[in-house]
C-alpha positions in Angstrom: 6.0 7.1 55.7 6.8 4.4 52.7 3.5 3.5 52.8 2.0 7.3 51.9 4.9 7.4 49.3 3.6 4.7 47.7 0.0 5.8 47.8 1.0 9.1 46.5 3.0 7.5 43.8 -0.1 5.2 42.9 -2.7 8.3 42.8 -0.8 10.6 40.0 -2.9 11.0 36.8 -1.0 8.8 34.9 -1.8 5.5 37.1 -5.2 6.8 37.9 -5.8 7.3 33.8 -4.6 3.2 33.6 -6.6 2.2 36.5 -9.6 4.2 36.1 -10.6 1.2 32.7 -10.5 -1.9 35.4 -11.9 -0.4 38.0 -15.1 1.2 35.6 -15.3 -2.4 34.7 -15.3 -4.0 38.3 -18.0 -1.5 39.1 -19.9 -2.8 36.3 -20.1 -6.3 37.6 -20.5 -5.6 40.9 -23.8 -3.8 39.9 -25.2 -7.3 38.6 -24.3 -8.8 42.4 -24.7 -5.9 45.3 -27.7 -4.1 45.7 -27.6 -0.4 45.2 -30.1 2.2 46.2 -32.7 4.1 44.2 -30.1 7.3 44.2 -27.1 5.2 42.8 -29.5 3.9 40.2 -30.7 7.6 39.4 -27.0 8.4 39.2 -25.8 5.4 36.7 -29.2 5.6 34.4 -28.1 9.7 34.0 -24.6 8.3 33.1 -25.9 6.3 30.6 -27.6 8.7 28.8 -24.7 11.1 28.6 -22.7 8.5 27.6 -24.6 7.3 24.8 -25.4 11.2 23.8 -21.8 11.9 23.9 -20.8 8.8 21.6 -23.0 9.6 18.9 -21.9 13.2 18.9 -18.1 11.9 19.1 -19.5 10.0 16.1 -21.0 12.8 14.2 -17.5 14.9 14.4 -15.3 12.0 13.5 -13.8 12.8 10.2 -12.9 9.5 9.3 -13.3 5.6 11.1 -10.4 5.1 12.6 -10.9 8.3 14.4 -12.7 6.5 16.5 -11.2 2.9 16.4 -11.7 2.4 20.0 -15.7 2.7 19.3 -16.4 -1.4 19.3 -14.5 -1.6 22.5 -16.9 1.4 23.9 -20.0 -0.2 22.4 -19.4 -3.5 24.6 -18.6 -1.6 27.6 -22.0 0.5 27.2 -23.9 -2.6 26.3 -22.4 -4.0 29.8 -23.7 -1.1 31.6 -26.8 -1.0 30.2 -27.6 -4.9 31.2 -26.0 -4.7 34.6 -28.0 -2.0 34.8 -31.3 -4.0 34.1 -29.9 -6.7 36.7 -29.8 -3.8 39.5 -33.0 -2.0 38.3 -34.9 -5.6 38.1 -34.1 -6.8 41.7 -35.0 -3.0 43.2 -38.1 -3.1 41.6 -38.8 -6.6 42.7 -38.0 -5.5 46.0 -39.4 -2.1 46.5 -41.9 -2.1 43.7 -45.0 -2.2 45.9 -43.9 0.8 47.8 -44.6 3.2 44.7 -43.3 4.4 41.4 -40.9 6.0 43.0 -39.2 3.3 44.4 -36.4 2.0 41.9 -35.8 5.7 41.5 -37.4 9.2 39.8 -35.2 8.5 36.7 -37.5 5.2 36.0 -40.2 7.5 37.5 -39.6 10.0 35.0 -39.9 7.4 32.1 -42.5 5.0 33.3 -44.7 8.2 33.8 -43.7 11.1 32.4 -42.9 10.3 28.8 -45.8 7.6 28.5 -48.6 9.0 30.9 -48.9 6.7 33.2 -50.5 4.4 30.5 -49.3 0.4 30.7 -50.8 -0.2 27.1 -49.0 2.8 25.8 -45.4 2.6 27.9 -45.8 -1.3 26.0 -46.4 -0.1 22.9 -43.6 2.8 22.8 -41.2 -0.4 24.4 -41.9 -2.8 21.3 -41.6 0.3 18.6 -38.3 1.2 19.8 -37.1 -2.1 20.1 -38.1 -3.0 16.7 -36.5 0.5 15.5 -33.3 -0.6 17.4 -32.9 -4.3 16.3 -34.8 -4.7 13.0 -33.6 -0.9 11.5 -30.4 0.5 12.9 -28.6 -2.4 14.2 -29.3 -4.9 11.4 -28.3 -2.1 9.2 -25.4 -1.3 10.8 -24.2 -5.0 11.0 -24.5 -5.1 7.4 -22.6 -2.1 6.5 -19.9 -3.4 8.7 -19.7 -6.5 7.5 -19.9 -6.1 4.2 -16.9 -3.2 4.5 -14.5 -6.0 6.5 -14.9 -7.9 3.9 -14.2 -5.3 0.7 -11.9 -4.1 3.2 -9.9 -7.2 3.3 -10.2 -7.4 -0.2 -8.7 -4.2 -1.1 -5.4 -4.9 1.8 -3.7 -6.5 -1.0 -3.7 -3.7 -3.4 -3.1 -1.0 -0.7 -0.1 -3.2 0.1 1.2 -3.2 -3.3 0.9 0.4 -3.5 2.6 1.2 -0.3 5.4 -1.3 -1.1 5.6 0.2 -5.1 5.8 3.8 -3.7 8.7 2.8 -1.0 10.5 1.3 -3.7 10.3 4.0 -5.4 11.4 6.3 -3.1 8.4 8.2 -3.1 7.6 8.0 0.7 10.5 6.8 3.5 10.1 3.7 5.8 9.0 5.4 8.4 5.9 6.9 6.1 5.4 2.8 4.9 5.1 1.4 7.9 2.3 4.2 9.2 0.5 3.4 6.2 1.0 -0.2 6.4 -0.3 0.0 9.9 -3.3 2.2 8.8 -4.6 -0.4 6.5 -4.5 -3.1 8.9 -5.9 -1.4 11.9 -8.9 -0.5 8.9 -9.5 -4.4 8.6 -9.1 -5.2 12.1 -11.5 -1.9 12.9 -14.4 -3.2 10.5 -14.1 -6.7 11.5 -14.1 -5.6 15.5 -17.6 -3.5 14.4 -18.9 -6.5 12.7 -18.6 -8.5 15.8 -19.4 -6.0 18.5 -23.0 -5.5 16.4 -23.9 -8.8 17.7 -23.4 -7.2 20.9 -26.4 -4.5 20.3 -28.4 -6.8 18.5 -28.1 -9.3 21.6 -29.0 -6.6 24.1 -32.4 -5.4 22.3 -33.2 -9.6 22.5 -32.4 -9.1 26.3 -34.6 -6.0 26.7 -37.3 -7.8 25.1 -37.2 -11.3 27.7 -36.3 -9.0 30.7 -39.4 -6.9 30.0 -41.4 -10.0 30.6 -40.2 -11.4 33.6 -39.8 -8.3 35.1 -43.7 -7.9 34.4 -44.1 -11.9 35.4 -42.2 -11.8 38.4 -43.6 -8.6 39.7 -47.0 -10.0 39.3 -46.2 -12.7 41.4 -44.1 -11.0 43.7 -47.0 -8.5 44.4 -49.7 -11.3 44.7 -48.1 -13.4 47.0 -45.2 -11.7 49.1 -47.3 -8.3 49.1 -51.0 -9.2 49.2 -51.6 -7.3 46.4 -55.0 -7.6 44.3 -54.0 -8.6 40.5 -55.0 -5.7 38.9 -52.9 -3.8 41.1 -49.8 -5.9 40.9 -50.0 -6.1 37.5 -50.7 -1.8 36.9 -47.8 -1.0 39.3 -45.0 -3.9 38.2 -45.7 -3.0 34.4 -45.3 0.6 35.0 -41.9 0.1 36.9 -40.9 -2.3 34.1 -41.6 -0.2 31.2 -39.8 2.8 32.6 -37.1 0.6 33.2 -36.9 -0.9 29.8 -37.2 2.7 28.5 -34.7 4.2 30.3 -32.3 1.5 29.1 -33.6 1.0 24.8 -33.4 4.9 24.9 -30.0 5.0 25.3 -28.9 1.8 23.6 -31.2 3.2 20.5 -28.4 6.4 20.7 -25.6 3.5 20.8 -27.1 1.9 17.7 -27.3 5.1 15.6 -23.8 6.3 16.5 -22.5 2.7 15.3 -24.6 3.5 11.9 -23.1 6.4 11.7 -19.2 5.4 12.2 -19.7 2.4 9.8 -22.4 4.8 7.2 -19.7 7.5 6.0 -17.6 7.8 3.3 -14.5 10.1 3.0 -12.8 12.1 5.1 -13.3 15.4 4.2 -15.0 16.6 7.4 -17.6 15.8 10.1 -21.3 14.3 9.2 -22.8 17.6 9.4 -20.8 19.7 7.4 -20.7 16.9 4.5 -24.5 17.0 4.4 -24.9 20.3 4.4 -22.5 20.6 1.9 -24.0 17.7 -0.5 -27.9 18.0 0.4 -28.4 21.6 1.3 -26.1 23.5 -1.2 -27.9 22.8 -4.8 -30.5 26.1 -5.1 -32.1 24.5 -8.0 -33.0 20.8 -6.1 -34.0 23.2 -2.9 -36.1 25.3 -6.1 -37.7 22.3 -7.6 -38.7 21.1 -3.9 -40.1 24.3 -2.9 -42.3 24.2 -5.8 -43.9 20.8 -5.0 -44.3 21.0 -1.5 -46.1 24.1 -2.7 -48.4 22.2 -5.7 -49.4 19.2 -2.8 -50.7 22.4 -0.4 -52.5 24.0 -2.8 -54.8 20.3 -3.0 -58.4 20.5 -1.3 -58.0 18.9 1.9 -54.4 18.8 2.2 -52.9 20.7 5.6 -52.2 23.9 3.5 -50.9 26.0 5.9 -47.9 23.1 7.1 -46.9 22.7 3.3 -47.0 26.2 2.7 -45.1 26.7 5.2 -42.3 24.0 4.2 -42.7 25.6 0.8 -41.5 28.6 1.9 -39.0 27.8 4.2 -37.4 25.8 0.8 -37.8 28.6 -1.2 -36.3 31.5 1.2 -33.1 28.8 1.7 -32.8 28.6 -2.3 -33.1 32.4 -2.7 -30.0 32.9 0.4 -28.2 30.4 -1.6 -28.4 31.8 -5.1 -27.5 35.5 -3.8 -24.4 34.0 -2.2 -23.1 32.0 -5.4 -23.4 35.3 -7.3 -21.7 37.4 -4.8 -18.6 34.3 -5.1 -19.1 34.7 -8.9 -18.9 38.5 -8.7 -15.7 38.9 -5.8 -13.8 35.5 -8.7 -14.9 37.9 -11.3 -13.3 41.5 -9.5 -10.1 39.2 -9.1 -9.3 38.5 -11.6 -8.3 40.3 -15.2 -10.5 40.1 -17.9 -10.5 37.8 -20.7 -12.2 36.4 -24.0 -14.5 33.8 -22.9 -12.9 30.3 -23.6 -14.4 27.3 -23.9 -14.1 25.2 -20.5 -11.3 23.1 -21.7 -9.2 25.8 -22.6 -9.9 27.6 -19.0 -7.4 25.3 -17.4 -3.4 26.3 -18.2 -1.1 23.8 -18.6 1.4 23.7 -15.5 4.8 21.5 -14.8 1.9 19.5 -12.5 0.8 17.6 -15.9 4.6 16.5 -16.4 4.1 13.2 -15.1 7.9 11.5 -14.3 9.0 8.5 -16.1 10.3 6.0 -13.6 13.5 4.8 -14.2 12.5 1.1 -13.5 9.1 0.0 -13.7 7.7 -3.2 -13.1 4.1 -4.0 -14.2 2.2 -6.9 -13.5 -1.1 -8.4 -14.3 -3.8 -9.0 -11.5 -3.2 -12.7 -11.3 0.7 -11.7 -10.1 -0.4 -9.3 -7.7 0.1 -11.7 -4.9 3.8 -12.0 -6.0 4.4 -8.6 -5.1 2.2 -8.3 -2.2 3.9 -8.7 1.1 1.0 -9.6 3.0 0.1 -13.1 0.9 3.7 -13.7 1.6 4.7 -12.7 -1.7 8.4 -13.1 -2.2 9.4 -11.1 -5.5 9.0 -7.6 -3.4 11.7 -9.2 -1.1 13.7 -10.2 -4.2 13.4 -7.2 -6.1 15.0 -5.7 -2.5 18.0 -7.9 -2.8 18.7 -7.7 -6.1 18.9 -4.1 -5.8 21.5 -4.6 -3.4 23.4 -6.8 -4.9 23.5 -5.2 -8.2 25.0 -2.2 -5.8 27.6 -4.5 -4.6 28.8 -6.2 -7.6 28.1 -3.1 -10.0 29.4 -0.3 -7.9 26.6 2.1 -7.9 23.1 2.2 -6.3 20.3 2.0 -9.3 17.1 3.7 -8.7 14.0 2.0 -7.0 11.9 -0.9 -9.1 8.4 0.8 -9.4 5.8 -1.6 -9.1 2.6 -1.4 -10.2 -0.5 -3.6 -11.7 -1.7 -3.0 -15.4 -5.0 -4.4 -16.1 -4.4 -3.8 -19.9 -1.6 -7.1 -19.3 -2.5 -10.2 -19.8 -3.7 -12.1 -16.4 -0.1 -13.8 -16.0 2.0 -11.4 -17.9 4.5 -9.1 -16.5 6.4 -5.9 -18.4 9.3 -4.6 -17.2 10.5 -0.9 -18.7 13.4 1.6 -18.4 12.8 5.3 -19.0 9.1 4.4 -19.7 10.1 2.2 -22.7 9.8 -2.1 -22.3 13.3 -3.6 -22.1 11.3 -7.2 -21.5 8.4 -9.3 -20.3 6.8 -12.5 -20.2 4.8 -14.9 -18.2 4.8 -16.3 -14.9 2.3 -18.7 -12.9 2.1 -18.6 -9.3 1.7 -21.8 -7.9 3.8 -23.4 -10.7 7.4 -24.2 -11.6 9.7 -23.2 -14.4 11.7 -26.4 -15.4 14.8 -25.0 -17.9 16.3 -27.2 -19.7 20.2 -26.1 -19.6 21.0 -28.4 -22.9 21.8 -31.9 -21.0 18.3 -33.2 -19.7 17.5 -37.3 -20.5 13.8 -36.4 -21.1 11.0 -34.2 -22.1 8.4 -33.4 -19.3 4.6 -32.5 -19.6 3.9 -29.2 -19.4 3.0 -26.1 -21.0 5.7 -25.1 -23.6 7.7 -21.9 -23.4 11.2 -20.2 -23.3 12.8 -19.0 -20.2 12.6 -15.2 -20.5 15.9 -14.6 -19.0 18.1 -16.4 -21.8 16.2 -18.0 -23.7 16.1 -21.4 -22.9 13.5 -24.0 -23.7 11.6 -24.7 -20.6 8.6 -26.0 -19.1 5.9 -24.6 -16.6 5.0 -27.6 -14.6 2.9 -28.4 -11.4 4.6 -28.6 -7.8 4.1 -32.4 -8.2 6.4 -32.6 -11.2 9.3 -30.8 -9.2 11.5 -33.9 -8.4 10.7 -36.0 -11.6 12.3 -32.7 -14.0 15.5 -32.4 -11.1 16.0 -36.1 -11.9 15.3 -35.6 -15.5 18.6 -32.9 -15.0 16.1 -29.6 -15.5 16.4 -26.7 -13.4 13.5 -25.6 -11.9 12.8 -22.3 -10.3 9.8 -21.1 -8.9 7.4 -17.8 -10.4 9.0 -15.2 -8.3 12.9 -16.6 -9.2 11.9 -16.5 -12.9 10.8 -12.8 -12.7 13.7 -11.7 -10.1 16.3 -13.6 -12.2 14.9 -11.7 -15.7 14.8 -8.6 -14.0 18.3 -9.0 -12.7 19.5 -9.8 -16.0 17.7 -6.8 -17.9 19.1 -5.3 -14.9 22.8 -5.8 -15.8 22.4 -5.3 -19.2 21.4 -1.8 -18.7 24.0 -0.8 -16.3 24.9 2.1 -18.5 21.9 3.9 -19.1 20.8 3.5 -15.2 23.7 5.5 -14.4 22.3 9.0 -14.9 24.1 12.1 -13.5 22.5 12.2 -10.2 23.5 8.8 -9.6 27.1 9.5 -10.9 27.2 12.3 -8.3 25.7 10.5 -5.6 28.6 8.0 -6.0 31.8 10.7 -5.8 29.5 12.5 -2.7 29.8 8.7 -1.5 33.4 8.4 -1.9 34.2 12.1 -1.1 33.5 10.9 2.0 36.2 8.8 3.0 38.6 10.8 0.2 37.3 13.9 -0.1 40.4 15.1 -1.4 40.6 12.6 -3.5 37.6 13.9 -5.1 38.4 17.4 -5.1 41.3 17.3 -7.4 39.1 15.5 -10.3 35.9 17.1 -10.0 35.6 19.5 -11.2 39.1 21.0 -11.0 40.1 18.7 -14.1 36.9 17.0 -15.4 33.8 17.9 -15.3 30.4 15.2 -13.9 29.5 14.7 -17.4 32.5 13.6 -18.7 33.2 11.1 -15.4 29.6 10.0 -15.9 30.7 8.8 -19.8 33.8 7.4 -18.7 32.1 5.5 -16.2 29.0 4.4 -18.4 31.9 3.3 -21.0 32.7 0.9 -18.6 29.6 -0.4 -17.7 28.6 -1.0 -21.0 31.3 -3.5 -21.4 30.1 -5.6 -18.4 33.3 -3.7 -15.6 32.2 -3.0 -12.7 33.1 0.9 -11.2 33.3 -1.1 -7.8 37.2 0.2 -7.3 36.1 4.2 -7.4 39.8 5.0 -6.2 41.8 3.2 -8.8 39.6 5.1 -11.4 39.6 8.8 -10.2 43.4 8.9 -9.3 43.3 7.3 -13.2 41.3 10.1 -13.9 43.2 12.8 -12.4 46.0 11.4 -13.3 45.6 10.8 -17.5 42.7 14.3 -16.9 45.4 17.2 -17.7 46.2 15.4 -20.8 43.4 14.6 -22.5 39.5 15.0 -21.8 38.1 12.5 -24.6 36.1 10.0 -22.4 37.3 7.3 -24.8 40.9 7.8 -24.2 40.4 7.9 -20.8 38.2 4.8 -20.3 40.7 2.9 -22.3 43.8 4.5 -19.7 41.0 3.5 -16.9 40.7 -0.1 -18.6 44.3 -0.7 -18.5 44.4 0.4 -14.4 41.6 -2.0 -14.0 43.2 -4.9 -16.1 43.8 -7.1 -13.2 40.3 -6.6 -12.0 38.6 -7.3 -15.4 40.7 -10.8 -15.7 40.1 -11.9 -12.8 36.5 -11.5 -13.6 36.7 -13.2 -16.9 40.3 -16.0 -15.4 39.9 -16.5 -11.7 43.0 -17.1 -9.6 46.2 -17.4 -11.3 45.5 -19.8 -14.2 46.6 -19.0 -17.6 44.4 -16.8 -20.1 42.9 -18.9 -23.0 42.0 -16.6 -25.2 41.1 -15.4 -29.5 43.0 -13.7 -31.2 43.1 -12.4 -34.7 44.9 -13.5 -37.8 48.4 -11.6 -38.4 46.9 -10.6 -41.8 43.4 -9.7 -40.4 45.1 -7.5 -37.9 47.1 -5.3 -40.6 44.3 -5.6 -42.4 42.0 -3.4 -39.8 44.6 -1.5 -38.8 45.5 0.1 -42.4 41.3 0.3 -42.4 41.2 2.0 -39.3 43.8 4.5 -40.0 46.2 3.5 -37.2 43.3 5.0 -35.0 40.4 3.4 -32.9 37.9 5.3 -33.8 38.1 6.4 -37.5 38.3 5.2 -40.9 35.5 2.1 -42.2 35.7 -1.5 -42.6 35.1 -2.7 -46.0 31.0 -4.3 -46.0 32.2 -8.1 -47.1 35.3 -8.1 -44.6 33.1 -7.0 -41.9 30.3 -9.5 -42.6 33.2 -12.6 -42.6 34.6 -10.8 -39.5 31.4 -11.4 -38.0 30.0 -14.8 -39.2 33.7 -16.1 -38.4 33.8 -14.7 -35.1 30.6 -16.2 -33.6 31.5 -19.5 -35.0 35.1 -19.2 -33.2 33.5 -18.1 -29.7 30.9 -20.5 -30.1 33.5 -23.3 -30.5 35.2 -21.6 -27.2 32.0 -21.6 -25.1 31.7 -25.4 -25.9 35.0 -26.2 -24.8 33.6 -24.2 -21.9 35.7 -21.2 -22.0 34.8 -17.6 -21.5 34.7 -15.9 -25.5 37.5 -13.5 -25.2 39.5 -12.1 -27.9 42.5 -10.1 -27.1 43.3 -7.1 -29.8 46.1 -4.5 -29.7 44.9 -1.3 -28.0 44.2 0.4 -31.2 41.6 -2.0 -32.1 39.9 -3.0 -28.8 37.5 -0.4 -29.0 36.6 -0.6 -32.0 35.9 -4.3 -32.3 34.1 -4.5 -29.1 31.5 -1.9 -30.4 31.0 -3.8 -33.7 31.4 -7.6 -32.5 29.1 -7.2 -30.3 26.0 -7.6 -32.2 26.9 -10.6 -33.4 28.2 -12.3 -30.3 26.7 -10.2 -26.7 28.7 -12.4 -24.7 32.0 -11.7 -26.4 34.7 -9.6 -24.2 36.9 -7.7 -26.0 40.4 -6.9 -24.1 43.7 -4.9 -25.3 46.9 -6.3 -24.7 48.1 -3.4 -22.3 45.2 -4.8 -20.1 47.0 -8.1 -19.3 49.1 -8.1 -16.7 52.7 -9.1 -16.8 52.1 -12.2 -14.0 49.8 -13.9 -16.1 50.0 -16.6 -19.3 48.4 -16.4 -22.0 47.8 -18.8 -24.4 45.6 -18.5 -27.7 43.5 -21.5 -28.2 41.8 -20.3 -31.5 42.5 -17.5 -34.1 39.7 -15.1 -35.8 40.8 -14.4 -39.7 40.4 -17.7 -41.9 36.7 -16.6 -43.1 37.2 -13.2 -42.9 38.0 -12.6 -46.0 
């Protein structure tokens, strides 16, 4: 009983589908060893056949390659069959071949006699046509197409790469859809570089036809003679016939093989099967089917000439031409009924303009010259792709708020090296990197120059060196710090990242954020928006932030600051500065970790009156007088220069009414400068003032 169960078990469709690939191939084999009778060889030459007819029509209908990307594994197994075939057909006719034509079976019969009469010198001559046809046309040709498409193929993976990885990043397709298409493009290479070896395989079995051809016609003439008693002529008439059906019934089918791997290899596009596509592109053009009609029609008019097959041809052309004019028309005619009339229009002005020919600006956009492209192609083990990824993270992290996707793409209009990096469409920054090369900044304490080529870190600004890998240690020692191509990109792209915090928070992004925390505090949510403000005005208060350099990380502290300050006031300034003040601890700690005291600018007692009777009492009106803002300035960067020596953070600290203001105008002069209010100090910490901003002010 468990042993039927088990046979049962091992006979369902599933296991006889796995099994039924081995055991076709154990078959094969034991055709070159066991002898089989005339009928079995009858049966497998028939099999053939089909097989080879139905691969070429499987080729024919295949609308693109890798339809068919098991086809180099089924051109093997059919060249296998065909020469294990041989083997079993050769020692049967070797055997038996003195008995008749008949006797290595009527499909050799049928081939040896049938299609070539009987005739030796004919059957020879049909043998050596299609074998040249087979190995010197189709096959050689087909090699060549294949080969020469694995290797554009190859070629082209990296910039199929690049395009799936710039679409992902920018959220044009999901994973899921990347890693289909990233497995498409490698099966491609792997399908073209399989056909370019399994050609070797047809071209090898036409070489075999030909050397089994003659000792099958050697050995049967020696066979006959000696074993059978047979007179040479005979031997020689009756062994040739046998061997040239054989070899027949074998090129015939390996001639089918040969075309279908032409075929697979041959197209281009996808748009349909072989047929339809040249009946579409050969057979649709009236006028080319006119113009051919009429010279098929001249040559038969010519003395001598086979008039009535040309006219014939002529005609045939002609009548096609005239079917396929009467159909365009009607098409014209039915467009024509549906649709309203108009005043004719030139062809440029038939086309209306739709929201299609609105291309989107991407938010983020890399571009990068061909000589970068390996950079950002995954499969050279570019790394920038993967750095681009975590940077993206961890500006969500640190910032707060998830920016939109990096776009990548290559512009041949940059130079080779060059890279060009752009927000809404417009360039923030660029510059220059070398793959294979080193960046070596100089960070304002090195004991030495080095030798390379001369340039400025694109990030900040820094005098640097590019310099070979073998130069590496020498500039560490030296006290530079070097960073390779990919770092120098990721780190400006970081830092133009940063600096544009503001204007990468858009509205969707600002809602994606309170959908993010609504949550976990959904109520928390529902009170602010839009019960008491509305997106727009969050998304300002929030960008105010960020374009002071705070991160929106603590979303609570913010809307319950929000919904709290909200039902008294809605100007965004007002409430970023009540936000700034719930943040205060956050924003030192930033600037002062730990508990150590603040060291900090502050202005003169006299400049401080000064801007405050200029200002109005307010922090946002009134004018600063030209000369008192250009000392204000010049005296400013000198003092937070002098601060960044000492190696202290440039921060002045202002009374509320003056913190915006300040910020907004100090800024220009000194980027790095933070400008806090009072009320954003906590109580537990020190300050102390280490300079003053005033003397040459004024």
């Amino acid at each position: 009983m468990p042993e039927t169960l088990t046979l049962r078990a091992l006979m369902t469709p599933a296991n006889l589908r796995l099994l039924g690939a081995p055991i076709f191939i154990i078959m094969i084999l034991s055709m070159m060893v066991l002898p089989l009778p005339a009928f079995a060889l009858d049966v497998f030459f028939t099999f053939n056949i089909a097989i080879s007819v139905m691969v070429m029509l499987v080729a024919m209908y295949t609308r693109k390659p890798l339809d068919f990307s098991v086809f180099p594994t089924v051109l093997l197994v059919t060249t296998l069959l065909r020469l294990a075939l041989n083997v079993a057909s050769t020692r049967i006719v070797l055997l038996e071949g003195h008995n008749g034509p008949d006797a290595a079976g009527k499909v050799i019969e049928a081939f040896g006699h049938f299609l070539v009469g009987g005739n030796t010198a004919i059957g020879i001559v049909v043998f050596v046509i299609l074998v040249i046809i087979n190995f010197v046309v189709v096959t050689k040709g087909a090699g060549r197409i294949a080969e020469v498409s694995a290797r554009f193929t190859l070629d082209a993976m990296p910039g199929k790469q690049m395009a799936i990885d710039a679409d992902l990043n920018a959220g044009l397709i999901e994973e899921a859809e990347a890693k289909r298409r990233r497995k498409e493009v490698a099966q491609e290479s792997e399908f073209y570089g399989a056909m370019d070896g399994a050609s070797k395989f047809v071209r090898g079995d036409a070489v075999a036809g030909i050397l089994i051809l003659l000792i099958n016609i050697l050995g049967g003439f020696m066979v006959g003679v000696v074993q059978h008693g047979m007179s040479a002529s005979t031997a020689m008439e009756t062994y040739t016939l046998l061997t040239i059906g054989d070899g027949l019934v074998a090129q015939i089918p390996a001639l089918v093989i040969s075309i279908a791997a032409g075929l697979v290899v041959a197209r281009v596009g996808d748009e349909g099967d072989i047929g339809g596509l040249v009946v579409a592109q050969v057979f649709s053009n009236p006028r080319v089917l006119m113009l051919t009609a009429g010279i098929i029609g001249v040559l038969g008019l010519i003395p001598g000439m086979p008039n009535l097959v040309f006219i014939l041809i002529a005609g045939a052309l002609g009548w096609f031409a005239w079917k396929r004019i009467g159909a365009e028309q009607r098409e014209a005619a039915a467009a024509a009924q549906g649709k309203p009339e108009t005043a004719p229009q030139p062809a440029a002005e038939n086309l209306e303009a739709s929201w299609n020919d609105v291309a989107p600006v991407d938010v983020l956009g890399l571009e990068v010259g061909y000589r970068l492209i390996p950079m950002v192609d995954k499969g050279q083990d570019g790394e920038l792709l993967k750095r681009i990824r975590g940077l993206r993270k961890k500006f969500a992290q640190d910032v707060g708020f998830l920016a939109a996707p990096v776009h990548i793409r290559d512009n041949l209009e940059l130079k080779p090296n060059a890279y060009r990096i752009a927000l809404k469409g417009v360039e923030i920054g660029g510059g220059e990197a070398y793959p294979g090369q080193f960046l070596a900044i100089n960070p304002g304490r090195v004991s030495g120059p080095l030798a390379g080529r001369e340039t400025r870190d694109p990030a900040f600004d820094l005098p640097a060196f590019w310099i070979d890998i073998g130069q590496r240690e020498q500039a560490h020692a030296l006290g530079y710090t070097v960073v390779d191509a990919s770092t120098v990109v990721a780190t400006h792209l970081n830092h133009l990242i940063l600096n544009h915090a503001a204007e990468l928070l858009g509205r969707q992004e600002t809602q994606a954020l309170l959908d993010h925390i609504g949550k976990s505090a959904p109520k928390l949510v529902e009170d602010l928006v839009p019960a008491l403000l509305q997106v727009a005005t969050v998304q300002r208060v929030l960008q105010n932030l960020l374009d002071e350099g705070v991160n929106i990380r603590d979303m609570r502290t913010i809307i319950e600051t929000l919904a709290e300050n909200a039902p008294r006031t809605q100007d965004p300034l007002d409430l970023t500065s009540r936000v700034r003040q719930a943040l205060g601890r956050s924003i030192l700690q930033g600037l002062f970790p730990g508990n150590a005291e603040i060291q900090v600018m502050t202005l003169e007692p006299a400049l401080e009156r000064i801007l405050m009777q200029a200002m109005g009492g307010g922090g946002d009106g009134g004018a600063i007088e030209p000369s008192l803002a250009d000392g204000l300035l010049r005296h400013t960067a000198e003092v937070a220069q002098r601060q960044e020596d000492i190696g202290l953070p440039p921060v002045l600290l202002v009374p509320p009414q003056l913190r915006w203001l300040l910020s907004r105008f100090l800024r220009r002069a000194v980027p790095s400068l933070k400008v806090i209010a009072n009320s954003e100090v906590p109580e537990t910490r020190t300050i102390r003032v280490t300079s003053m901003v005033g003397a040459g002010a004024n």
